[in-house]
C-alpha positions, 0 to 999 in steps of 0.5 A, spaced: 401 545 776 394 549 779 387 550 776 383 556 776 376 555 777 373 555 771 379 548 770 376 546 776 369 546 774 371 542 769 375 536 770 369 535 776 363 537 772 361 542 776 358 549 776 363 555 778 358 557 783 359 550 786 366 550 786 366 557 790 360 554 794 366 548 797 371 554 798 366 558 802 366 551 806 372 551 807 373 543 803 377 547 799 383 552 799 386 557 794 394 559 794 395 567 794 392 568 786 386 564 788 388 558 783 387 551 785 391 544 786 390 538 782 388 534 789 382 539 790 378 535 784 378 529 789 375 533 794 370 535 789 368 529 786 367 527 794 365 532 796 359 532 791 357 525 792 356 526 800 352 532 798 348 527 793 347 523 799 344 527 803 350 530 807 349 537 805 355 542 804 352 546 811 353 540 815 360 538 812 362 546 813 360 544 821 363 538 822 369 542 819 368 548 824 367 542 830 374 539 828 372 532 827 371 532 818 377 534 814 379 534 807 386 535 808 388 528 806 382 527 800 387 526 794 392 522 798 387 517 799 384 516 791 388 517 784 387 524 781 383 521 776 385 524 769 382 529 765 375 527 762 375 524 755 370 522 750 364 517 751 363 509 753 360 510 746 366 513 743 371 508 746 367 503 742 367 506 736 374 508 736 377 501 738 372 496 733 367 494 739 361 493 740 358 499 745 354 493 750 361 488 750 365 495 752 360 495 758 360 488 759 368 489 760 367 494 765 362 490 768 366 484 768 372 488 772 368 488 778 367 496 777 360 500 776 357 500 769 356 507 767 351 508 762 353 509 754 353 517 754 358 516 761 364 521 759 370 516 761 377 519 764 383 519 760 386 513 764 380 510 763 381 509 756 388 508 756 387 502 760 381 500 757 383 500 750 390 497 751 386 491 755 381 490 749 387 490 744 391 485 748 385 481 749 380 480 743 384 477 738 385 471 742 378 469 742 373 475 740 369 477 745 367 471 750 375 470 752 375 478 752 369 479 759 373 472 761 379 475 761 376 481 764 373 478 770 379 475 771 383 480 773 377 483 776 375 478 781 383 477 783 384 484 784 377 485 788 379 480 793 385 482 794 383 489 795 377 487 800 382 483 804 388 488 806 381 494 808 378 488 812 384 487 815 385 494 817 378 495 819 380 490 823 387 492 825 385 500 826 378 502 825 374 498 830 377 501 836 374 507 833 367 505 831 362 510 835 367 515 837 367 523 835 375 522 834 378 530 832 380 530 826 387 530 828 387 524 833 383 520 826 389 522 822 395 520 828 392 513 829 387 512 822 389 516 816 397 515 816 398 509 817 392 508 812 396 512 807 402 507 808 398 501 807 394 504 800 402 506 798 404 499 799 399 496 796 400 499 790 405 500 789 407 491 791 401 490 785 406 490 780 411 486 783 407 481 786 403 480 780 410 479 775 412 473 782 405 469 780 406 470 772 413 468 773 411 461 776 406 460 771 409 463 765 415 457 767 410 452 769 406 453 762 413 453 758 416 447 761 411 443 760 410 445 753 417 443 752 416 436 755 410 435 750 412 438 744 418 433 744 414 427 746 409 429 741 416 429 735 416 422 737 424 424 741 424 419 747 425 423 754 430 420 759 427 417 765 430 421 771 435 418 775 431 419 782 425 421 780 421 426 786 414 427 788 411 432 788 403 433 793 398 438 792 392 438 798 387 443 798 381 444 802 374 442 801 369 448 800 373 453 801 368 458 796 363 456 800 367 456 807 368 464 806 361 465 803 358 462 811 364 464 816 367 471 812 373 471 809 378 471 817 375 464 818 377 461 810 384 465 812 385 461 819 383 455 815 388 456 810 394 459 815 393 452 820 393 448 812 400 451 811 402 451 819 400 441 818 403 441 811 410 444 813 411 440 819 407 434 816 413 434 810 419 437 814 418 430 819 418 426 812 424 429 808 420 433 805 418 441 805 412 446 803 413 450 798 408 455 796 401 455 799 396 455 793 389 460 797 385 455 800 392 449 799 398 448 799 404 444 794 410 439 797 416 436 794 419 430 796 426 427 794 424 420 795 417 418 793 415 414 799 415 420 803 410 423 799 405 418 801 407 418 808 406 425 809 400 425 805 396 420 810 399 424 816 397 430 813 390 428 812 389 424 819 391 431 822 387 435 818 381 431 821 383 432 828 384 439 827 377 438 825 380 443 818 375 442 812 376 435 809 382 435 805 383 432 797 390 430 795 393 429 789 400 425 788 405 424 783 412 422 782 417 423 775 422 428 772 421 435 777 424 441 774 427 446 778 428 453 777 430 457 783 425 454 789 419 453 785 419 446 782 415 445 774 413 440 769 409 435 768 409 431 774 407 438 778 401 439 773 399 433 774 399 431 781 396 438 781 390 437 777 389 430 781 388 434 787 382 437 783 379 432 782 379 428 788 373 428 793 373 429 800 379 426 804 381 423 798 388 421 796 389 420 789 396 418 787 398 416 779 400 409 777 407 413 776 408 414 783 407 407 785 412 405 781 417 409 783 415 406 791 415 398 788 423 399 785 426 401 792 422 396 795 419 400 800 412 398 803 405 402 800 398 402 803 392 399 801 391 401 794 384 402 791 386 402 783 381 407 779 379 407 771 383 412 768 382 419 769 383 425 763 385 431 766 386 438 764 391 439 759 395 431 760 393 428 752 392 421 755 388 419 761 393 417 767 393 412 771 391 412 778 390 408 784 386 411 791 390 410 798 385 410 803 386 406 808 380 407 811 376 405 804 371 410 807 370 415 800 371 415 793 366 421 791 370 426 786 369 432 790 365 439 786 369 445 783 369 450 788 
């Protein structure tokens, strides 16, 4: 498929006198009958946003002409947007939604807000609308932004992470350098290609492995609860396991301060003390949670073993304070991923826990006091509701410092 000048022009918005302006530039080329690529309304929409700043087609033409400048690679490094479609305001109309909540959804995604009038490219719209339809019938439009700054935020910082790993990696050995054009391409712009075909192309997949763990989290616990909920007595489990979540103290906050490298760093040395603080006690690390990591161990006094190895190293190695939530009970198993109850709940203590603080449920000291096996210093707290649990669980502190006890603030 190839454009003529006129289609050109169109798809970009711009004049036919600019689009032979930037062939005279030689930002763009032409086959054998003066017809187009589907690549070339990149380089224009590129193009027309340098020369909006101040860098003006002259000065791209010289630094074309000198070598260092090129716009070979411009539509491998962005998406062809699409054809332009309708208005922000007619994708309002046409869905059922309010033009400004429409704008607050975009917002909300992490991308620029357009203005009403702002004509939107066909993927756009496509994709808009079929998240608009998902969405809203589940709660209006207060679960619909919600939802939208979700997927935004997550993808944002993800996005952000792999370019400064990069920039890193690649591009700070060239920083203040006039690199040729084809010396940039050899050491900067292949390899970046590579890493932007991987990225997109991983999203997917790696999303679909993150749901999947959530979707067997949420149905398994559902089940668990429907039943109780029949009055149907669920067995206890013959050998009942312990499942331990630690995560660091102001990881938010750590990565706003000292930059996403150092929260990094943090997290990785995390992982490195709790997989070979649960390996030393019979246990092992399963997945590592951002700023914390989830263990399971067979037999429940190893749980809380390593969980005070765990914490004491974490002071040594001068990491953010640590807080830990245990609990022991039925584990479901579903290839190297443990659900249910007992996982959610030891899950949500973590979150409630304050700095070096270890909070472990009635249900694990039981479990610990029917095989005999000694137990630390126990400090027992009032009930605690959590998220998503119908009664309060019962929970005893193991500090055998008895130095802290403050619930420690959301990130």
């Amino acid at each position: 498929m190839t454009l003529t000048a006129e289609e050109l022009a169109a798809e970009t918005g711009s004049s036919l006198e600019r689009i032979a302006e930037l062939t005279g530039a030689g930002i763009l080329t032409t086959d054998g009958e003066g017809r187009y690529n589907p690549g070339d309304v990149q380089r224009v929409l590129v193009a027309n946003a340098l020369d909006e700043s101040g860098l003006s087609v002259e000065l791209m033409r010289r630094g074309i002409e000198a070598g260092i400048v090129s716009f070979e690679d411009t539509d491998l490094l962005y998406p062809h947007p699409g054809l332009l479609n309708g208005s922000v305001e007619d994708l309002a109309v046409a869905i059922g939604i309010a033009t400004e909540t429409l704008l607050d959804v975009i917002t909300a995604f992490g991308i620029p807000r357009p203005d009403r009038e702002s004509r939107l490219h066909q993927p756009d719209v496509e994709h808009l609308q079929s998240f608009v339809e998902a969405w809203r019938p589940l709660g209006g439009d207060e679960v619909l932004v919600r939802a939208a700054r979700g997927y935004g935020d997550a993808l944002r910082r993800a996005a952000e992470s792999w370019m400064g790993i990069f920039e890193d990696v690649v591009l700070a050995s060239l920083v203040g350098k006039a690199v040729p054009w084809q010396e940039m391409r050899a050491v900067a712009m292949e390899p970046g290609l590579r890493v932007l075909g991987v990225g997109r192309a991983l999203l997917p997949w790696l999303l679909d492995q993150h749901l999947f763990q959530l979707l067997n989290d949420l149905n398994f616990e559902s089940i668990e609860r429907q039943l109780t909920i029949l009055g149907i007595a669920l067995p206890a489990p013959r050998e009942p396991s312990a499942v331990v979540f630690a995560d660091l103290t102001g990881f938010t906050r750590l990565t706003e301060e000292r930059g996403d490298e150092v929260a990094a760093a943090s997290a990785m040395r995390l992982a490195v003390l709790a997989d070979g603080t649960a390996r030393r006690h019979g246990g092992r690390l399963v997945k590592l949670l951002g700023d914390g990591v989830m263990m399971h161990f067979p037999r429940p006094p190893d749980a809380i073993d390593a969980a005070v190895t765990l914490r004491e190293a974490i002071k040594r190695e001068m990491l953010p304070p640590v807080h830990i939530g245990i609990d022991a009970g039925r584990v479901l198993r579903r290839e190297s991923d443990f659900f249910g109850r007992t996982v959610n709940i030891a899950s949500r203590l973590s979150g409630v826990a304050g700095p070096d603080e270890i909070l472990a449920t009635e249900a694990l000291v039981a479990a610990i006091r029917s095989v005999d096996a000694p137990l630390p210093r126990l400090t027992t707290l009032p009930p605690i509701e959590l998220k998503g649990i119908p009664e309060p669980v019962n929970v005893h502190r193991i500090d055998p410092d008895r130095g802290r006890s403050g619930r420690h603030p959301p990130d």
